[in-house]
N, C-alpha and C positions, 0 to 999 in steps of 0.2 A: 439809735434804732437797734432793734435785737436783731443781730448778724442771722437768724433764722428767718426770719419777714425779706430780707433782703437777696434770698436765695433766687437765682434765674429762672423764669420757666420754661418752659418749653419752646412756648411763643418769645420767647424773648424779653417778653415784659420783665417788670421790677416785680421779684419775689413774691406777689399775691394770685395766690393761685383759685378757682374757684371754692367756696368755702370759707371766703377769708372772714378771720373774725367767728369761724365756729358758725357760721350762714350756711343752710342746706338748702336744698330747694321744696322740702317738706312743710320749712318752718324755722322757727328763730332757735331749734336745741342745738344746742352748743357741742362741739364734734373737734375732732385732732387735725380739720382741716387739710383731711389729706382725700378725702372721699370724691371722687370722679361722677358728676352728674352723668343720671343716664335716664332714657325711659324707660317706663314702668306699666304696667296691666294699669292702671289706675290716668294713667296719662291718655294713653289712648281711650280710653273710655272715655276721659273728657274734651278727646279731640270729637268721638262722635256724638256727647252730650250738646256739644255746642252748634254742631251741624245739625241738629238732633230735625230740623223742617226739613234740609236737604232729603235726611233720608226718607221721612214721610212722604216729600211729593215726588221723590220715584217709585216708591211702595204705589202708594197711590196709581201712577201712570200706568205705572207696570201690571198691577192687578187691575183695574179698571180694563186694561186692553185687552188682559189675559178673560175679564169676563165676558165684554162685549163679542170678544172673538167666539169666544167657547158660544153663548146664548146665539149666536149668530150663524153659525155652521150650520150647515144640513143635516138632519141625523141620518145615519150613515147603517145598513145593517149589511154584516156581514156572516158569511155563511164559508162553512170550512167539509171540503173535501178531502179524503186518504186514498193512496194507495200505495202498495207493495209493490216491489222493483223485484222480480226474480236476477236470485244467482247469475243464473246460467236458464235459457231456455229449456221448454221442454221438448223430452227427448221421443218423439214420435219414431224416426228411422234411425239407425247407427250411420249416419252419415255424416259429414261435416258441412255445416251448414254456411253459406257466402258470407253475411255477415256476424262477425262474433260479437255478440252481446253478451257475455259473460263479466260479470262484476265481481274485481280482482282484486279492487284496491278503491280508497275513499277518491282519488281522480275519474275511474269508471264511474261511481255513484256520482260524483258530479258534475260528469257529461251528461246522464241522464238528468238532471237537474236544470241543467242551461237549457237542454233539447224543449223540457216544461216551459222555460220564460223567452223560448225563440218567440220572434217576428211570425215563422211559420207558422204555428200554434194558435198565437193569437189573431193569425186572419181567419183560419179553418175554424177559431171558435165563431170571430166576428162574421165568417160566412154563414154558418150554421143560424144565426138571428135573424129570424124573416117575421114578416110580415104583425101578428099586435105582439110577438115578446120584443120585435126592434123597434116598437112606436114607447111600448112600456121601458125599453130599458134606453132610448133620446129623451124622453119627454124631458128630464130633471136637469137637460144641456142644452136646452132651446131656446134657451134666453142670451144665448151668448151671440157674436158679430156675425149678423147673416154674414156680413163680407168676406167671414174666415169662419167657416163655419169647424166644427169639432169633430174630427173622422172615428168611426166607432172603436177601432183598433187603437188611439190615443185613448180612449178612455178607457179599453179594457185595461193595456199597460199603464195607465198608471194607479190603477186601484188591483190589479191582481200581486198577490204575494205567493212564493213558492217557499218553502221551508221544510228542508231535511230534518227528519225525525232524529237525535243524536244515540249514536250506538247501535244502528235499526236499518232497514232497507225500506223503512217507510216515508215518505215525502207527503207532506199536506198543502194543499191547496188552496188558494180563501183568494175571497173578491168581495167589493164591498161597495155596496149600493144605494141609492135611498129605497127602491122598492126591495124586499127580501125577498120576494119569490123569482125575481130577474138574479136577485146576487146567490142562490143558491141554482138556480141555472147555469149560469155561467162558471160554477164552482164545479157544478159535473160535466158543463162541456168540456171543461179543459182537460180532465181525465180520459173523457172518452174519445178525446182528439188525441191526445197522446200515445192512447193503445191503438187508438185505429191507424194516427201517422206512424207507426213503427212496424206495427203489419205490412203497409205500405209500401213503405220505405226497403225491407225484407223481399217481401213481393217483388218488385220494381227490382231492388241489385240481386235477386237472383234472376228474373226474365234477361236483365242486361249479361250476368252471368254466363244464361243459357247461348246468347246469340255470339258474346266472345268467344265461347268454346264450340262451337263449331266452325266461324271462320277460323278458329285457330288448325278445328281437326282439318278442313279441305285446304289448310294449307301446309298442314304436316300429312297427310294424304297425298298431294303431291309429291311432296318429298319423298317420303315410300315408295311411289311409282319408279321418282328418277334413280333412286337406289339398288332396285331389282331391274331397271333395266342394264346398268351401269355395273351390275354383280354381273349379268347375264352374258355382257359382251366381253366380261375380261376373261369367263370361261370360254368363251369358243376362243377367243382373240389367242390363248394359251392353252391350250387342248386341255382344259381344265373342265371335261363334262362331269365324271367323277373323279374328285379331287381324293377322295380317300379311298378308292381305291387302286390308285394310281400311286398314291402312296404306299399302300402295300407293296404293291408289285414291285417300288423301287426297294422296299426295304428288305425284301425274299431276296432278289440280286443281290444287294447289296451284302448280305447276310453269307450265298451263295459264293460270290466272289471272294470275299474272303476264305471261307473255306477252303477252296482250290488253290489261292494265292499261298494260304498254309502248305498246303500239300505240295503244291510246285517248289516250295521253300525248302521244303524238306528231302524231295528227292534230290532237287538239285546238292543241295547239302552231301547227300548219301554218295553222289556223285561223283562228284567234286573230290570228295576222300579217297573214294576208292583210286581217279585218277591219281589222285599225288601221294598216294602208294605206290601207286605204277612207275609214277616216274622217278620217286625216289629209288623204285629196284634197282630200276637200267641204269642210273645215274653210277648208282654204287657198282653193276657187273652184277647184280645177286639176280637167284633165281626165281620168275615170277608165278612158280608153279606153289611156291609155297606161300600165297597169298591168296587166301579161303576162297574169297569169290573168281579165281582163277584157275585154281586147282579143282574146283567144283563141278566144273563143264564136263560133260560125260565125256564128249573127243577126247579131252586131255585125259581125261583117268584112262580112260580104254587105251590109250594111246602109251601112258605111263605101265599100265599094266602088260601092255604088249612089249615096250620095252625092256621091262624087267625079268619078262618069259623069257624075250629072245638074250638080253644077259647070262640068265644061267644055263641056255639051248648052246649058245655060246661057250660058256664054261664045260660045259660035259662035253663038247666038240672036242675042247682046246685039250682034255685029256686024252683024245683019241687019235686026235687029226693035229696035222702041222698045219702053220699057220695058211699056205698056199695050198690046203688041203679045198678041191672044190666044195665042198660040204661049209669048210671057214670063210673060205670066202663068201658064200653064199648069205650064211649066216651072217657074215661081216657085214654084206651088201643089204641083207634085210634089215639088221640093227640101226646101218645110216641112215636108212630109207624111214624108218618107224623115228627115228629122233627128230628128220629134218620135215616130218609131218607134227611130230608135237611144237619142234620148234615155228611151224606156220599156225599151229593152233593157239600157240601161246600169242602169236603175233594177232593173230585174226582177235581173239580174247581183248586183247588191248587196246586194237582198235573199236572194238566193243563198247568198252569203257570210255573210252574218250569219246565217242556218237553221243554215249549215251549220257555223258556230262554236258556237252552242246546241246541237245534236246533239251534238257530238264534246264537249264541255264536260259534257252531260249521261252520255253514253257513259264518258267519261271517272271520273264520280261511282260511275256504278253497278259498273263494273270495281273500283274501288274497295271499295265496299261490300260484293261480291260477294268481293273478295279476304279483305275480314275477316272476311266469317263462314266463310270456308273453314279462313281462319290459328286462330280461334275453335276450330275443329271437328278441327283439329289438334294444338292444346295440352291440348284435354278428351281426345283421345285419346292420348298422352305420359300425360298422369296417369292416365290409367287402365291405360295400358301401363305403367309405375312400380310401381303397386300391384300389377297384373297378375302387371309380373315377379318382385316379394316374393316373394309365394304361390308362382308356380310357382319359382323358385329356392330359397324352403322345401320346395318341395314333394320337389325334386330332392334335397336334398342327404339329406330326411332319408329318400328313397327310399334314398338310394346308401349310407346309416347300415344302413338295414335291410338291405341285399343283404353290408355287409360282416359284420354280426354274426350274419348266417345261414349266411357261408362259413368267418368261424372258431369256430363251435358245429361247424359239417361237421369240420373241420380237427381240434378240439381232442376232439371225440368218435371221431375217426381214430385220433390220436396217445395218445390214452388207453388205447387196446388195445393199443400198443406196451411192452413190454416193455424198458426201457433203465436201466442202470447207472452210478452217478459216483463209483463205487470198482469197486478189484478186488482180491482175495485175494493179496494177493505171499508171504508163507509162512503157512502154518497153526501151530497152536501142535503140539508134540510132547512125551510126557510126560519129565519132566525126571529125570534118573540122578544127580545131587546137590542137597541140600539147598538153598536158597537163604537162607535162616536159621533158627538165629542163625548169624550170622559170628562164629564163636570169636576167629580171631585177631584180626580188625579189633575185637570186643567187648572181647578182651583187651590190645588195645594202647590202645582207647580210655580204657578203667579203668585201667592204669598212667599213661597220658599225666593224665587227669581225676583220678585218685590224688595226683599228684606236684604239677596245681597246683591243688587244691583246698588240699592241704598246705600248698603256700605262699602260697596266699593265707592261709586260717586263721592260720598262722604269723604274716605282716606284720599281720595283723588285731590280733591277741595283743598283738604290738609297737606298733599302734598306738595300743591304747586303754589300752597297759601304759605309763603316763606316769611312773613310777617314776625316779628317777636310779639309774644304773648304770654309766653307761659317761662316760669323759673327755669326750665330747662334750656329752651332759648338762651334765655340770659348767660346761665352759668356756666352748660354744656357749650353751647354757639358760638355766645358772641367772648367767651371767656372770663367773665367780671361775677363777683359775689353778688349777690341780691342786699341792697341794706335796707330797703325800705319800700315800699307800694303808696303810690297816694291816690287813692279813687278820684274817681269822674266824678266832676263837679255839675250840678245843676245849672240852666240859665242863671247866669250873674255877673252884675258887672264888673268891669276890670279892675276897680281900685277895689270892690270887693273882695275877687278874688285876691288881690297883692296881699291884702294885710285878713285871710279868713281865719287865721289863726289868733288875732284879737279880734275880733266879731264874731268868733263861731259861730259861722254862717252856718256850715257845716260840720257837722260832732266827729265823725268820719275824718275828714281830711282831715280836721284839726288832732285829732287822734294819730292819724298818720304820723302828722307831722313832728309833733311827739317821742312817736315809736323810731322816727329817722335820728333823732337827735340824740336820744339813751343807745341807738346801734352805734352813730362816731363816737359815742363814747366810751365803750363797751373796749377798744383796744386801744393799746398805746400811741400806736402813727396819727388814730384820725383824733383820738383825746387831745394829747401836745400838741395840734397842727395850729399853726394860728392863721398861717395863709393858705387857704384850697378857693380853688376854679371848679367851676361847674360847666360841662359844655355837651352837648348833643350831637348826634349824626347830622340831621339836615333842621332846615329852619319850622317852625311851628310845632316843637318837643315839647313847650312851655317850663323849659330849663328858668328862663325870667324868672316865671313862676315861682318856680322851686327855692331856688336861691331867695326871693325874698321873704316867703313864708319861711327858708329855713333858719334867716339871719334874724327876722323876729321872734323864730323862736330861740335863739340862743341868747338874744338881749331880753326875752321874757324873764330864762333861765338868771340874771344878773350878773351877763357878761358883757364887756363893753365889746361893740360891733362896728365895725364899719363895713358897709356895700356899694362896691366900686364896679359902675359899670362899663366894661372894656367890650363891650359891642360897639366898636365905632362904626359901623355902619348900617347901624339899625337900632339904636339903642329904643330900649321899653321900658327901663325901671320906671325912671320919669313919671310916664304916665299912670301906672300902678298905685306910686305913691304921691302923685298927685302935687307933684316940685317942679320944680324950674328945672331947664334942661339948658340955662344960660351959658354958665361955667364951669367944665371938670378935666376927663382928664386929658383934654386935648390941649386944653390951655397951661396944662401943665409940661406937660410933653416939647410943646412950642416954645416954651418959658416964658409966654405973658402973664401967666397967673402964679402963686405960691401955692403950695398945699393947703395953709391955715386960709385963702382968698375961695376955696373951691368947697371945701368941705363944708355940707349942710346939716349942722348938726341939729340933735335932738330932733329928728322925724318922727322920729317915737321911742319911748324911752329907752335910753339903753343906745338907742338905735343913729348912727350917723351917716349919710350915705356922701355918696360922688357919682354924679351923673358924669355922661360921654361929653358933654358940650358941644352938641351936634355931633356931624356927621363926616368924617377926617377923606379925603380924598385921598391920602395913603397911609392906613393905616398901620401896615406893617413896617413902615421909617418911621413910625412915631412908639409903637410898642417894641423899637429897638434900640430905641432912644436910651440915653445915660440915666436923665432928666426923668426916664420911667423905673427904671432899676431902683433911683433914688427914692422915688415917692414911695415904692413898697418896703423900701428900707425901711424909711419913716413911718409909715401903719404899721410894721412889725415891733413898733417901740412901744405907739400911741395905746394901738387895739389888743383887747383879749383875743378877738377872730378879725378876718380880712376875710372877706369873700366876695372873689372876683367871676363875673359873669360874663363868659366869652362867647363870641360867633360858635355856631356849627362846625364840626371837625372833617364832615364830607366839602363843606363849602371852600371854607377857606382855612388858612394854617395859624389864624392869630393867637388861638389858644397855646400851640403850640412852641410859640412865643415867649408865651409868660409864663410857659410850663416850668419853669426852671426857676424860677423867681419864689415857685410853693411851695408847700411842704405834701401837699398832695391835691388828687382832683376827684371831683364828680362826676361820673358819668349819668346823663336823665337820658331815662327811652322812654317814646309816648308808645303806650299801650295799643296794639294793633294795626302801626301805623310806620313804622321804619322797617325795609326789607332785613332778614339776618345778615346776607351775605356784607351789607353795604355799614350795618353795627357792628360786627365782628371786624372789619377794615379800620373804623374809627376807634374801636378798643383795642385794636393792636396798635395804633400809633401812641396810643396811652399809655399803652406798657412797654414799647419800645425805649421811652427814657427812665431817666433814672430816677425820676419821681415817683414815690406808691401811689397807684390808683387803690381809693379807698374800696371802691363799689360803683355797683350800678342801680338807680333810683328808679322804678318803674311810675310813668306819671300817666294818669286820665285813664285808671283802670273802670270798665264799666263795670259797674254794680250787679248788671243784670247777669252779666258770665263771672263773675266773683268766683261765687259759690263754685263753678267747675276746674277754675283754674289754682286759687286761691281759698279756698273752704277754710284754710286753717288760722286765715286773717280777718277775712271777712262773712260771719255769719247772724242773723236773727236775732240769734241770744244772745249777742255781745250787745246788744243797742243799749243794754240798763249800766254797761260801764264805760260807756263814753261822756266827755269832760261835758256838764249842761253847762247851758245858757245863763249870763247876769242875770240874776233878777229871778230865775225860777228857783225854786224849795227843791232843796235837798234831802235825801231821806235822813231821818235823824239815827243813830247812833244807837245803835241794839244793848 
């Protein structure tokens, strides 16, 4: 074998990967076998060709419903009211009005939007319908369960639509009817409810307004009262009738006091020096006459000046008179007399000074004293002016409380009388001259459109969960095995017919098939030189039988010697097919009561030798593990040009598996439409798990009628003039 074929796959299998042999799933062109099946635009297409009724009879359902619903409906007319949302109200007074209806932001515009599809709205419109426009607009809901019968307000909600105009303060209206002149009524009630509910509504919280602000005033009025009474008692309680002018009067003292406090400072100071001048004289012995404010006193000068007379009265004596002279004497006795009066004046002088330092010292104390109980009498009045000013600053402000909510109760009981609106009527509704639904055509083209993919989806649905092999890609993508051959679905026919319909060309087709499978094993080296390959299927009723014996008469057609050994011991069918004895084969071999040359029925048809089961082995896996079986295929591999052995099912049981090793390679048959993938891909990886090449996978019982969508390229119309005719018919002659 070419060490290239014998490469691992992925899966594990022996070296044949999809593709094998230059096998696409397009077709028989020959390729470098390395190409990875995959789907294509063309696959799916033939997934929905083949569904191709599915999709029709939901088209069908689906539009059919979509008609009958549409022709079945009520025609419906509908009528469309505008209006404008103002800003901001209008401004009749400069006052600030209880509720702000001002529209700030797209949340503002659509509170007014919600207030349109309130509950409220829709009773004030369903109250407004009396008497023939509420007989005109039940009539079309009278047929419904007296026992629950339909409240008018359920019907207005669920036919009115509200719809913000985009980029706009305009909002539209619409209600939809069978009568139009009821659906354009009800399109301007709801406008004209909405300005009148919001007038209302205005009305109503400022009247509430009005009544809160004056229990607020008669209760901030009281408070005033308790505040001026309570200002009233702390003035007498602290002789506080007038407060400021009692403050003055303390600040004049105060002002006063000090001044004198100065002055007393000052003399005392002047005082003070002059004493401890004094005392520094006498301290020293010095004379106190020559100190200004002593020498200044008229005694003393007069006194000094009388001294001085009588001195030189004295001296002009002294020139005359001795000293005992009565005249000096006299003189003597005056001069004593004049010194020891200055000397009492100077004394009397100094005690002067000293009074008059103790006065201005004492003066000085009392200014003092007197300044603190004034400074005293002035900080008791600050505190009391402190507290004073609390109260009255409470008093004031929560007067000016009361004067303000006594002028916007004035205000808001003004502006309540006012009549003002924050919408306005931009078009009224008008009854409408066409239906508004159903929309036929839009219903109809939505039911074609909703027809066609409800269809396809259903259809890929179908295909999804339709896990089935069917198509090349299955085979080669899936279940992992080349494609070598297709054999179509055969017509009623009987079973020895079918065994041998490739000498009888019952069928041109299959026989054609079969043909085409025998030139693909031979197309490569593994399946050319094989002389022993098995043929086995997933589950039982694949018609592998089948396969294998049309494919052994066509290689003895070919002029190869054959033999067909059948190793279904537990169900064997050659037999019957070709129409032999089912007496002796490979059971009896296996057991060793028969020989190989005692079993083998030769010449069944030319070329052709087979080996039936010999019935039916109650274990047939200790008989195909037998020595005695090893040996017998020894022996066919001497005898035969091909060996081709026909095993049980590979989901069923392992007997294939068996004799796997015994060939040169296998066949895998899948019956078209009829093995799950999951459960073929299982069975073809046990095929390639050993070391045997699995040649391919044989597609058998393909229907004709889906050919063409799965297969176009094997099976079509214009191939019929080159398939193999029948004995006995004329052939075209030779151009």
């Amino acid at each position: 074998m070419d060490s290239e074929a014998k490469q691992t796959t992925p899966g594990g299998g022996y070296g044949y990967t999809p593709g094998y042999a230059g096998y696409s799933g397009a077709g028989y062109g020959y390729d470098d076998g390395t190409a990875q099946a995959h789907r294509t635009v063309k696959d799916y297409m033939l997934i929905l060709r083949e569904r191709i009724w599915y999709i029709v009879v939901v088209f069908l359902v689906v539009f059919s419903s979509v008609l009958v619903y549409t022709l079945s409906r009520t025609k419906m007319y509908e009528s469309v009211a505008s209006v404008q949302v103002f800003r901001r109200d209008p401004t009749v007074m400069q006052v600030q009005a209880v509720m702000d209806n001002e529209i700030r932001s797209a949340e503002d515009l659509n509170t007014q939007v919600k207030i349109l599809e309130s509950a409220a709205i829709i009773k004030n419109v369903a109250d407004r319908l009396t008497g023939d426009d509420l007989r005109r607009f039940m009539a079309p809901y009278e047929k419904g369960d007296a026992n629950d019968p339909i409240l008018p307000t359920q019907i207005i909600f669920d036919n009115r639509k509200v719809v913000p105009q985009r980029l706009s303060l305009l909002v539209q209206v619409s209600y939809q009817h069978p009568d139009p002149v009821i659906a354009a009524k009800v399109a301007n009630l709801f406008i004209d409810e909405y300005i009148t509910y919001n007038a209302r509504m205005r009305i109503d919280e400022a009247m509430k307004a009005v009544e809160d602000l004056h229990a607020r005033a008669d209760d901030q009025r009281k408070k005033v009262d308790e505040l001026s009474t309570k200002l009233q008692n702390y003035r007498e309680r602290n002789n506080m009738v007038s407060l400021d002018q009692r403050k003055d009067i303390v600040t004049e003292k105060l002002k006063a006091l000090n001044l004198h406090l100065t002055e007393a400072s000052l003399r005392r100071r002047d005082a003070e020096i002059r004493w401890q001048q004094v005392q520094d004289r006498r301290s020293k012995g010095q004379d106190l006459t020559d100190l200004t404010f002593i020498a200044s006193q008229p005694l003393i000068g007069t006194l000094k000046q009388q001294l001085s007379a009588q001195s030189i009265t004295i001296s002009q004596l002294a020139e005359r008179y001795r000293a005992k002279h009565p005249k000096m004497i006299e003189a003597q006795q005056s001069l004593a007399q004049t010194q020891r009066d200055l000397a009492g004046a100077i004394d009397s002088t100094a005690a002067a000074v000293q009074a008059e330092y103790q006065n201005t010292l004492k003066s000085e104390q009392e200014a003092k004293e007197a300044l603190k109980r004034q400074e005293t009498e002035s900080l008791d009045l600050d505190r009391y002016a402190v507290d004073y000013g609390n109260l009255e600053r409470d008093f004031k402000i929560n007067e000016q409380i009361l004067e303000s909510i006594l002028a916007r109760a004035r205000e808001t009981s003004m502006t309540s009388t006012i009549e003002t609106q924050n919408a306005r009527i931009v078009d009224r509704a008008v009854p409408a001259l066409n239906p508004s639904s159903p929309k036929v055509l839009l219903n109809l083209a939505l039911g074609l459109i909703g027809g066609v993919g409800l269809g396809l989806a259903f259809a890929f649905f179908v295909a999804f969960i339709d896990d089935r092999v069917k198509s090349s890609f299955d085979i080669e993508g899936v279940v992992g095995l080349p494609l070598l051959g297709i054999i179509p679905q055969i017509r009623k026919m009987e079973m020895t017919d079918k065994a041998q319909i490739v000498l009888n060309n019952a069928d041109r087709q299959v026989s054609e098939a079969f043909l085409t499978l025998h030139s693909s094993l031979r197309l490569h080296d593994e399946s050319k030189n094989a002389k022993c390959m098995l043929i086995t299927s997933t589950i039982p009723g694949e018609g592998k039988s089948f396969t294998i014996t049309n494919l052994a008469l066509t290689f003895a057609a070919h002029g190869e010697k054959v033999v067909l050994v059948d190793c279904d011991l537990r169900k064997p069918t050659i037999y019957k097919g070709l129409q032999i004895e089912n007496g002796h084969g490979v059971i009896d071999i296996c057991t060793g009561e028969r020989t190989l040359d005692e079993v083998i029925q030769r010449s069944v048809q030319p070329n052709l030798d087979v080996i039936v089961a010999g019935g039916r082995a109650k274990n047939p896996t200790r008989l195909l593990n037998s020595k005695a079986f090893e040996t017998m295929v020894a022996d066919l591999r001497k005898r035969y040009d091909r060996v081709l052995f026909d095993t049980p099912p590979l989901a069923a049981v392992s007997d294939a598996l068996i004799i796997l090793p015994l060939v040169d390679g296998s066949l895998f048959n899948i019956y078209f439409n009829k093995v799950r993938r999951k459960a073929a891909q299982f069975a073809a990886k046990r095929l390639q798990e050993s070391n045997v090449p699995s040649f391919g996978a044989i597609l058998n019982g393909l229907n004709v009628a889906v050919s063409g969508y799965y297969y176009a390229q094997y099976y079509d119309k214009s191939y019929k003039d080159y398939y193999v005719v029948k004995a006995g018919e004329d052939e075209h002659t030779r151009s």
